[in-house]
N, C-alpha and C positions, 0 to 999 in steps of 0.2 A: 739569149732568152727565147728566140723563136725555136729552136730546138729543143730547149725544159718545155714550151708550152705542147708542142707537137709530141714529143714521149709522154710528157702526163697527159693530154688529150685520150690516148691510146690504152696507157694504163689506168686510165677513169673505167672507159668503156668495158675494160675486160672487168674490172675489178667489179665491177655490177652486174654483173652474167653469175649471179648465184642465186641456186633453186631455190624454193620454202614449198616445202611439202611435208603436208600435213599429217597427223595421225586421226586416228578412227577411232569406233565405238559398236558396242553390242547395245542391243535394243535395252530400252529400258521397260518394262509394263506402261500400257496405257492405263493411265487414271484420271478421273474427272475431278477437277481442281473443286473443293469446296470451302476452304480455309484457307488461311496463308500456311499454318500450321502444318496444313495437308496437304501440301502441292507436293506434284511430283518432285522425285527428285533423279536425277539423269547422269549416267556414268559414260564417259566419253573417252572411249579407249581403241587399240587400232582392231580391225574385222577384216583381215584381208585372206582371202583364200589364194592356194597354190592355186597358178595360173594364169589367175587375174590379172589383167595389163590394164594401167588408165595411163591417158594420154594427155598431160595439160601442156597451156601454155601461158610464158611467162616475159608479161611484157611491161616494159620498165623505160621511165620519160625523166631522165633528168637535167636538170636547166641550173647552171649557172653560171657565175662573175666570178672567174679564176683570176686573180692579180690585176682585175681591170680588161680582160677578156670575157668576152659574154660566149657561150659553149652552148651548144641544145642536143644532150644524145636522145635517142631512143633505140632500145635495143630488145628484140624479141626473142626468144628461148622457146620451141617445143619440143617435148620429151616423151618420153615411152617408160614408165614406171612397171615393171616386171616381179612379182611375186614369186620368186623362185621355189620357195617353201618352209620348212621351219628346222633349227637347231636342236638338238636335243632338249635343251635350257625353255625352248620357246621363242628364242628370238624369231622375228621374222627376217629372211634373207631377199635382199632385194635387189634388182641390176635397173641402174639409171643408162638410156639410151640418147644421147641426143639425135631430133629428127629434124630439126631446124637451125637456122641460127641466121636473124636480119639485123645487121648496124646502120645506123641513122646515125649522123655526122651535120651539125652544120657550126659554123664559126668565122673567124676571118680566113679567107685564101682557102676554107675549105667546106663542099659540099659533097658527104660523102652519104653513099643509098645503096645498101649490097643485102642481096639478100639470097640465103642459099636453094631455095627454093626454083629460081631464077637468076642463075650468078652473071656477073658481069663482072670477069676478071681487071679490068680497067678502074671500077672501082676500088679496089684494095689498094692498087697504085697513090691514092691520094694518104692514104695511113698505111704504108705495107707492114708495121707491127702486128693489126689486127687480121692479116694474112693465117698465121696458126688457129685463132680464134673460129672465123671463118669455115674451118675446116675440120670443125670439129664436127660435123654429121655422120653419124655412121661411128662413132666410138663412144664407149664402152665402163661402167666402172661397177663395182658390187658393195652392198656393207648390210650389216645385219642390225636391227633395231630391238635393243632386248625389253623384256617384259619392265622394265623399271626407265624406256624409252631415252636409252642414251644408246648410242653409235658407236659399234664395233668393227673389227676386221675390215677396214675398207682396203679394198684391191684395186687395183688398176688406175687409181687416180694420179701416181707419180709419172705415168703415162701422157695423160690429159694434163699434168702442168708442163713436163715438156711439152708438149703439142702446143700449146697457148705463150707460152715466151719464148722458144725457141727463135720468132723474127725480131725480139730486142738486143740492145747491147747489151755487153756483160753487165756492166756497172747497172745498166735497167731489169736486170734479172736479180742480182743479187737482193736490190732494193724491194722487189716484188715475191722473194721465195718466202716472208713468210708470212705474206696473203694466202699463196698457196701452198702450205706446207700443207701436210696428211692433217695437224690438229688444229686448223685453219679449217679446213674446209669439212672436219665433225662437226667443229662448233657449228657452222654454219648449217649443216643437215639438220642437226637438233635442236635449232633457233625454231623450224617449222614444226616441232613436235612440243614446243614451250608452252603453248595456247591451250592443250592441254589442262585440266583438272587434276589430280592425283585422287582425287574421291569424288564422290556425287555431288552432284550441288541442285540448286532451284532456282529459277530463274530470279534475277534480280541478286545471285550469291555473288561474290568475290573472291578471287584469290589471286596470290602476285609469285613473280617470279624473276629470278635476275640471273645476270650472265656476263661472263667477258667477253670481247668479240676484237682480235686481232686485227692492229691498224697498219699495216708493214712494217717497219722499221720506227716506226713514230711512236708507238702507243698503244691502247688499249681503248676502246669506245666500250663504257662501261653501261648495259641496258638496266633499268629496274620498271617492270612492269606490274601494272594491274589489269585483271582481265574480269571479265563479269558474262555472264549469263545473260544476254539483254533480253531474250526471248525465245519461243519453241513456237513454229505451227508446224500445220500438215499443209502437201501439197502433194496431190498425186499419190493420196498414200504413204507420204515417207513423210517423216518427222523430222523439220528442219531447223537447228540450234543457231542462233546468231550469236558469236563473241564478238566482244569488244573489248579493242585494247587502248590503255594510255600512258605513256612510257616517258620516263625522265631520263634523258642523257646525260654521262659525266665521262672528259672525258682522261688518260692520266698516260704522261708520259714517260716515257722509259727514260733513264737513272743515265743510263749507258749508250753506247751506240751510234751510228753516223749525223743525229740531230741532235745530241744533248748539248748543243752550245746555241740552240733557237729553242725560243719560247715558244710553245703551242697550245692555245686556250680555244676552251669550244666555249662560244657563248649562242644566246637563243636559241636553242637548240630541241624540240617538240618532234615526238614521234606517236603517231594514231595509226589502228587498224581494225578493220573489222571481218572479222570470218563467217560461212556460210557454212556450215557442217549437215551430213548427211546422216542423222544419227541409226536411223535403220541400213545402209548400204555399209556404214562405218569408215565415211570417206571424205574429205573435203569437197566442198560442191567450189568455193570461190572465195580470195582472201586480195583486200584492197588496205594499202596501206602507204601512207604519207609521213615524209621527214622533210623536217628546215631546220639548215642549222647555219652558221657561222663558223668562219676559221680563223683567227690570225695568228698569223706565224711574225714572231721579232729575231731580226736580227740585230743586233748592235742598236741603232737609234730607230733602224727602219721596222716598218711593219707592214707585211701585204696579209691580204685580205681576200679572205674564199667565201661567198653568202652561194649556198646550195639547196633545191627541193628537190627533190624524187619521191616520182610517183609509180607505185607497183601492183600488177594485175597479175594474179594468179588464177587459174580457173579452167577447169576438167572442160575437155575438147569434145562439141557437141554428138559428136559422132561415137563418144562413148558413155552416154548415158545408162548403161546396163552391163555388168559385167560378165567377164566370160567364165561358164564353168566351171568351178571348178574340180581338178583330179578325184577320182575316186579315192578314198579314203586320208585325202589329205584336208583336215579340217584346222581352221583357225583358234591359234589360243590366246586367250581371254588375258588382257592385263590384269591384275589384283589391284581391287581397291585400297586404298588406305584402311 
Protein backbone atom coordinates (compact mmCIF):
# COMPACT_ATOMS: atom_id res chain seq x y z
CA UNK A 1 0.00 0.00 0.00
CA UNK A 2 2.74 2.42 0.76
CA UNK A 3 4.01 2.16 -2.81
CA UNK A 4 0.04 2.54 -4.56
CA UNK A 5 -0.03 5.57 -2.14
CA UNK A 6 3.57 6.98 -3.35
CA UNK A 7 2.86 6.40 -7.29
CA UNK A 8 -0.58 7.90 -7.05
CA UNK A 9 0.80 10.84 -4.92
CA UNK A 10 2.99 11.49 -8.10
CA UNK A 11 0.36 10.67 -10.58
CA UNK A 12 -2.00 13.23 -8.76
CA UNK A 13 0.52 15.85 -9.15
CA UNK A 14 1.32 15.45 -12.71
CA UNK A 15 -2.20 14.79 -13.65
CA UNK A 16 -3.15 18.39 -12.48
CA UNK A 17 -0.37 20.26 -14.40
CA UNK A 18 -3.02 21.03 -17.17
CA UNK A 19 -3.31 24.58 -18.80
CA UNK A 20 -6.92 26.49 -19.30
CA UNK A 21 -6.24 29.09 -21.50
CA UNK A 22 -8.60 31.24 -22.67
CA UNK A 23 -10.12 32.48 -25.96
CA UNK A 24 -10.70 36.20 -26.97
CA UNK A 25 -12.88 38.86 -28.36
CA UNK A 26 -13.11 41.84 -30.91
CA UNK A 27 -14.59 44.91 -29.40
CA UNK A 28 -17.96 45.38 -29.39
CA UNK A 29 -19.55 49.24 -29.86
CA UNK A 30 -19.78 51.28 -26.92
CA UNK A 31 -23.49 51.89 -26.04
CA UNK A 32 -25.17 53.50 -23.34
CA UNK A 33 -27.39 51.11 -21.66
CA UNK A 34 -30.99 52.54 -21.50
CA UNK A 35 -33.41 49.57 -21.40
CA UNK A 36 -33.00 46.17 -20.65
CA UNK A 37 -34.23 45.90 -24.28
CA UNK A 38 -31.26 47.86 -25.41
CA UNK A 39 -28.33 46.89 -23.60
CA UNK A 40 -25.44 46.14 -25.31
CA UNK A 41 -24.77 43.08 -26.50
CA UNK A 42 -20.97 41.63 -26.62
CA UNK A 43 -19.36 39.00 -29.00
CA UNK A 44 -16.42 37.25 -27.13
CA UNK A 45 -14.21 35.60 -29.54
CA UNK A 46 -10.31 35.16 -29.96
CA UNK A 47 -8.17 38.71 -31.13
CA UNK A 48 -4.80 37.55 -31.14
CA UNK A 49 -2.29 39.14 -33.51
CA UNK A 50 0.93 37.38 -35.02
CA UNK A 51 3.48 37.89 -32.63
CA UNK A 52 1.84 38.31 -29.56
CA UNK A 53 3.27 36.41 -26.64
CA UNK A 54 1.34 36.49 -23.09
CA UNK A 55 2.73 34.98 -20.41
CA UNK A 56 0.38 33.43 -17.49
CA UNK A 57 0.64 31.46 -14.61
CA UNK A 58 -1.00 28.68 -13.28
CA UNK A 59 -1.27 27.76 -9.98
CA UNK A 60 -3.35 24.87 -8.55
CA UNK A 61 -3.76 23.82 -4.44
CA UNK A 62 -5.25 20.61 -4.10
CA UNK A 63 -6.02 19.00 -0.69
CA UNK A 64 -7.14 15.65 0.00
CA UNK A 65 -8.20 12.23 2.07
CA UNK A 66 -6.79 9.50 -0.33
CA UNK A 67 -7.84 6.11 1.47
CA UNK A 68 -7.43 7.69 4.76
CA UNK A 69 -4.23 9.62 3.74
CA UNK A 70 -4.57 13.24 4.15
CA UNK A 71 -2.22 14.62 0.82
CA UNK A 72 -1.82 18.80 0.29
CA UNK A 73 -0.21 19.47 -3.29
CA UNK A 74 0.35 22.65 -4.84
CA UNK A 75 1.71 22.96 -8.01
CA UNK A 76 2.65 26.10 -10.08
CA UNK A 77 2.77 26.21 -14.11
CA UNK A 78 4.28 29.34 -15.98
CA UNK A 79 4.01 29.49 -19.62
CA UNK A 80 4.85 31.57 -22.74
CA UNK A 81 1.79 31.50 -25.06
CA UNK A 82 3.23 32.44 -28.73
CA UNK A 83 0.91 33.51 -31.69
CA UNK A 84 2.61 32.11 -34.48
CA UNK A 85 0.09 33.26 -36.97
CA UNK A 86 -2.81 32.06 -39.12
CA UNK A 87 -3.97 29.06 -41.41
CA UNK A 88 -5.30 29.62 -44.46
CA UNK A 89 -8.79 28.51 -42.93
CA UNK A 90 -8.15 31.16 -40.15
CA UNK A 91 -7.19 29.13 -37.56
CA UNK A 92 -5.00 30.66 -35.08
CA UNK A 93 -1.48 28.61 -34.73
CA UNK A 94 -0.13 28.82 -31.50
CA UNK A 95 3.21 27.35 -29.52
CA UNK A 96 2.78 26.76 -25.72
CA UNK A 97 6.25 27.10 -23.82
CA UNK A 98 6.81 26.05 -20.42
CA UNK A 99 8.85 28.74 -18.35
CA UNK A 100 8.21 27.25 -14.97
CA UNK A 101 7.28 24.42 -13.12
CA UNK A 102 7.18 24.55 -8.77
CA UNK A 103 5.79 21.10 -6.86
CA UNK A 104 4.59 21.31 -3.35
CA UNK A 105 4.29 17.97 -1.68
CA UNK A 106 3.31 17.50 1.89
CA UNK A 107 1.74 14.06 3.42
CA UNK A 108 3.12 11.49 5.67
CA UNK A 109 6.97 10.71 5.35
CA UNK A 110 6.80 13.32 2.98
CA UNK A 111 7.75 17.07 2.46
CA UNK A 112 8.54 17.83 -0.86
CA UNK A 113 9.23 21.95 -2.13
CA UNK A 114 11.04 21.98 -5.85
CA UNK A 115 10.77 24.50 -7.79
CA UNK A 116 12.55 25.15 -11.12
CA UNK A 117 13.25 28.43 -10.92
CA UNK A 118 15.48 27.68 -8.03
CA UNK A 119 16.01 23.71 -8.29
CA UNK A 120 17.14 21.74 -5.50
CA UNK A 121 17.90 18.37 -7.06
CA UNK A 122 17.50 16.67 -3.59
CA UNK A 123 14.19 17.38 -3.57
CA UNK A 124 13.00 15.20 -6.46
CA UNK A 125 14.66 12.43 -4.46
CA UNK A 126 11.64 12.42 -2.10
CA UNK A 127 9.10 11.53 -5.35
CA UNK A 128 11.78 10.80 -8.14
CA UNK A 129 8.53 10.09 -10.63
CA UNK A 130 8.06 13.82 -10.71
CA UNK A 131 11.69 14.12 -11.95
CA UNK A 132 10.48 14.32 -15.93
CA UNK A 133 7.83 16.80 -14.76
CA UNK A 134 10.22 18.83 -13.21
CA UNK A 135 12.05 19.26 -16.28
CA UNK A 136 9.83 20.18 -18.46
CA UNK A 137 11.24 24.16 -18.79
CA UNK A 138 12.31 24.99 -21.83
CA UNK A 139 9.98 22.55 -24.00
CA UNK A 140 7.92 22.98 -26.55
CA UNK A 141 4.38 21.91 -28.17
CA UNK A 142 2.20 23.74 -31.05
CA UNK A 143 -1.79 23.26 -32.10
CA UNK A 144 -4.02 25.52 -34.03
CA UNK A 145 -7.46 26.74 -32.68
CA UNK A 146 -9.90 27.10 -35.71
CA UNK A 147 -12.60 29.74 -36.23
CA UNK A 148 -15.33 27.38 -34.74
CA UNK A 149 -12.72 27.05 -31.53
CA UNK A 150 -11.91 23.46 -31.41
CA UNK A 151 -8.13 22.17 -31.51
CA UNK A 152 -6.27 20.84 -34.22
CA UNK A 153 -2.74 19.57 -35.44
CA UNK A 154 -1.12 19.42 -32.11
CA UNK A 155 2.63 18.65 -32.53
CA UNK A 156 5.17 17.94 -30.15
CA UNK A 157 3.15 16.95 -27.25
CA UNK A 158 3.96 12.97 -27.66
CA UNK A 159 7.30 14.52 -26.72
CA UNK A 160 6.15 16.17 -23.40
CA UNK A 161 4.20 12.91 -22.28
CA UNK A 162 7.38 11.01 -22.78
CA UNK A 163 9.25 13.72 -20.75
CA UNK A 164 6.61 13.46 -17.98
CA UNK A 165 6.36 9.55 -17.27
CA UNK A 166 9.38 8.48 -18.60
CA UNK A 167 10.58 8.17 -14.43
CA UNK A 168 7.29 5.69 -13.82
CA UNK A 169 6.92 1.97 -14.09
CA UNK A 170 5.67 0.41 -16.83
CA UNK A 171 2.48 -0.68 -15.35
CA UNK A 172 2.26 3.39 -13.96
CA UNK A 173 2.53 4.51 -17.54
CA UNK A 174 0.25 2.34 -19.15
CA UNK A 175 -2.30 3.30 -16.42
CA UNK A 176 -1.48 7.02 -17.13
CA UNK A 177 -1.15 7.02 -21.34
CA UNK A 178 -4.56 8.00 -21.60
CA UNK A 179 -4.54 11.03 -19.55
CA UNK A 180 -2.01 11.88 -21.76
CA UNK A 181 -2.93 10.62 -25.01
CA UNK A 182 -2.93 13.58 -28.08
CA UNK A 183 -7.06 13.59 -27.41
CA UNK A 184 -6.58 13.89 -23.75
CA UNK A 185 -4.93 16.71 -23.78
CA UNK A 186 -7.23 18.66 -26.90
CA UNK A 187 -10.00 18.02 -24.71
CA UNK A 188 -8.24 19.69 -22.13
CA UNK A 189 -6.87 22.94 -24.40
CA UNK A 190 -10.45 23.33 -25.42
CA UNK A 191 -12.05 23.00 -21.81
CA UNK A 192 -10.33 26.83 -21.72
CA UNK A 193 -11.94 28.03 -24.77
CA UNK A 194 -15.62 26.45 -23.52
CA UNK A 195 -16.37 29.75 -21.41
CA UNK A 196 -16.85 31.13 -24.57
CA UNK A 197 -20.38 32.34 -26.17
CA UNK A 198 -20.93 31.10 -29.75
CA UNK A 199 -23.16 34.57 -30.24
CA UNK A 200 -23.54 37.87 -28.42
CA UNK A 201 -25.07 37.94 -25.39
CA UNK A 202 -25.96 40.75 -22.61
CA UNK A 203 -25.07 40.84 -19.46
CA UNK A 204 -27.13 38.74 -17.22
CA UNK A 205 -27.58 36.22 -20.64
CA UNK A 206 -26.88 32.45 -20.27
CA UNK A 207 -25.65 29.76 -22.10
CA UNK A 208 -24.32 26.20 -21.33
CA UNK A 209 -22.13 23.91 -22.66
CA UNK A 210 -20.83 20.23 -22.00
CA UNK A 211 -17.97 17.92 -22.61
CA UNK A 212 -16.23 14.67 -21.78
CA UNK A 213 -13.03 14.82 -20.03
CA UNK A 214 -10.81 11.67 -19.94
CA UNK A 215 -10.18 9.88 -16.52
CA UNK A 216 -7.17 7.33 -17.34
CA UNK A 217 -8.22 3.97 -17.50
CA UNK A 218 -11.30 4.52 -15.08
CA UNK A 219 -13.68 6.60 -16.94
CA UNK A 220 -14.99 9.55 -18.22
CA UNK A 221 -15.74 12.88 -15.64
CA UNK A 222 -18.72 14.08 -17.56
CA UNK A 223 -18.76 18.27 -17.29
CA UNK A 224 -22.31 20.06 -18.06
CA UNK A 225 -22.02 23.65 -17.59
CA UNK A 226 -23.77 27.08 -17.34
CA UNK A 227 -22.12 30.16 -18.00
CA UNK A 228 -23.61 33.72 -17.67
CA UNK A 229 -22.66 37.13 -18.40
CA UNK A 230 -22.51 38.37 -14.80
CA UNK A 231 -21.13 41.79 -15.77
CA UNK A 232 -18.99 44.39 -18.04
CA UNK A 233 -17.15 47.66 -16.70
CA UNK A 234 -14.34 49.63 -17.90
CA UNK A 235 -11.09 49.97 -16.30
CA UNK A 236 -8.23 51.71 -17.60
CA UNK A 237 -10.03 51.96 -20.86
CA UNK A 238 -10.61 48.48 -21.57
CA UNK A 239 -13.92 46.73 -21.21
CA UNK A 240 -13.90 43.98 -18.65
CA UNK A 241 -16.42 40.81 -19.06
CA UNK A 242 -16.94 38.67 -15.95
CA UNK A 243 -18.09 34.92 -16.47
CA UNK A 244 -19.54 32.80 -14.37
CA UNK A 245 -19.55 29.28 -14.39
CA UNK A 246 -21.64 26.45 -12.53
CA UNK A 247 -21.14 22.99 -13.41
CA UNK A 248 -22.79 19.49 -12.57
CA UNK A 249 -20.51 16.57 -12.40
CA UNK A 250 -21.35 12.97 -13.53
CA UNK A 251 -19.16 10.80 -13.59
CA UNK A 252 -19.39 7.07 -15.97
CA UNK A 253 -17.24 4.23 -16.17
CA UNK A 254 -15.69 2.28 -18.80
CA UNK A 255 -17.63 -1.14 -19.66
CA UNK A 256 -14.06 -2.60 -20.16
CA UNK A 257 -10.59 -2.47 -19.02
CA UNK A 258 -8.17 -2.77 -16.03
CA UNK A 259 -11.05 -1.62 -13.27
CA UNK A 260 -14.22 -3.05 -14.54
CA UNK A 261 -14.54 -5.43 -11.61
CA UNK A 262 -14.50 -2.12 -8.95
CA UNK A 263 -17.36 0.06 -8.62
CA UNK A 264 -16.50 3.75 -9.01
CA UNK A 265 -19.29 6.45 -8.02
CA UNK A 266 -18.67 10.16 -7.86
CA UNK A 267 -20.87 11.64 -5.37
CA UNK A 268 -20.94 15.40 -4.03
CA UNK A 269 -19.39 16.51 -6.54
CA UNK A 270 -19.77 20.72 -7.31
CA UNK A 271 -17.65 22.67 -9.82
CA UNK A 272 -17.60 26.92 -9.86
CA UNK A 273 -15.53 29.36 -11.88
CA UNK A 274 -15.39 32.72 -12.60
CA UNK A 275 -13.44 34.51 -15.61
CA UNK A 276 -12.06 37.92 -16.12
CA UNK A 277 -12.03 38.63 -19.93
CA UNK A 278 -10.42 41.51 -21.67
CA UNK A 279 -12.87 42.25 -24.03
CA UNK A 280 -10.96 45.08 -25.93
CA UNK A 281 -7.21 43.33 -25.92
CA UNK A 282 -9.41 40.04 -26.63
CA UNK A 283 -7.61 38.08 -24.01
CA UNK A 284 -8.28 36.53 -20.63
CA UNK A 285 -7.11 38.89 -17.95
CA UNK A 286 -7.79 35.95 -14.74
CA UNK A 287 -9.89 32.56 -14.25
CA UNK A 288 -10.39 31.13 -10.54
CA UNK A 289 -12.16 28.00 -10.21
CA UNK A 290 -13.09 25.49 -7.41
CA UNK A 291 -14.06 21.46 -7.41
CA UNK A 292 -15.18 19.10 -4.28
CA UNK A 293 -15.99 15.92 -5.13
CA UNK A 294 -15.96 12.52 -3.59
CA UNK A 295 -14.73 9.02 -4.77
CA UNK A 296 -15.54 5.52 -3.67
CA UNK A 297 -14.17 2.99 -5.19
CA UNK A 298 -15.89 -0.97 -4.01
CA UNK A 299 -14.15 -3.68 -4.15
CA UNK A 300 -15.79 -6.98 -3.20
CA UNK A 301 -17.49 -5.98 0.39
CA UNK A 302 -14.67 -3.15 0.81
CA UNK A 303 -14.99 0.50 -0.09
CA UNK A 304 -12.23 3.24 0.02
CA UNK A 305 -12.71 6.49 -0.17
CA UNK A 306 -11.24 9.73 -2.03
CA UNK A 307 -13.12 13.33 -0.55
CA UNK A 308 -11.01 16.03 -2.90
CA UNK A 309 -11.02 20.10 -3.49
CA UNK A 310 -8.90 21.84 -5.87
CA UNK A 311 -8.38 25.20 -6.20
CA UNK A 312 -7.12 26.97 -9.49
CA UNK A 313 -5.54 30.34 -10.44
CA UNK A 314 -5.11 31.22 -13.78
CA UNK A 315 -3.86 34.75 -14.69
CA UNK A 316 -1.69 36.87 -17.24
CA UNK A 317 1.86 37.60 -15.60
CA UNK A 318 2.02 41.33 -14.65
CA UNK A 319 4.89 42.05 -16.61
CA UNK A 320 2.77 41.53 -19.64
CA UNK A 321 0.04 43.71 -19.58
CA UNK A 322 0.37 45.16 -23.24
CA UNK A 323 1.05 43.21 -26.09
CA UNK A 324 3.73 43.12 -28.35
CA UNK A 325 3.33 44.35 -32.03
CA UNK A 326 2.18 42.85 -34.04
CA UNK A 327 3.98 41.77 -37.72
CA UNK A 328 3.27 44.00 -40.52
CA UNK A 329 0.52 42.81 -42.49
CA UNK A 330 -0.32 39.99 -40.38
CA UNK A 331 -3.92 40.82 -38.87
CA UNK A 332 -6.23 38.84 -36.78
CA UNK A 333 -9.46 36.92 -37.96
CA UNK A 334 -12.57 37.30 -36.49
CA UNK A 335 -14.61 34.16 -35.23
CA UNK A 336 -18.26 34.22 -36.88
CA UNK A 337 -21.07 34.59 -34.82
CA UNK A 338 -23.83 32.34 -34.70
Amino acid sequence: MISFCRLSIAALVILTLAVSVSAQDQPAPKEEKKTEADAPAYRLAWDMAKGAELEYRQSQTIEQDLFGTKIKNVNTTDYTLRCLGFSEEGSVQLEYEYDRVALKVETDGIDLDYDSADPDPAELEKLPELKGTAALVGNKFTYEITLELKVENLRGWDKIREQVLKEFSADMRDALEPTYSDAARISQLEAGLRSLPTKKVKVGDEWTNAFDEPAGQVGLVKHDWTLKLASVETKDDHRLATITTTSKLKFEQYADGPYKDMKIVLRDAKEDATEVFDMDRGITLKQLSSVEMTMEFQVGKEVLTQVMSIETTVELLPEDTENKDPEDGAEPKETKPD
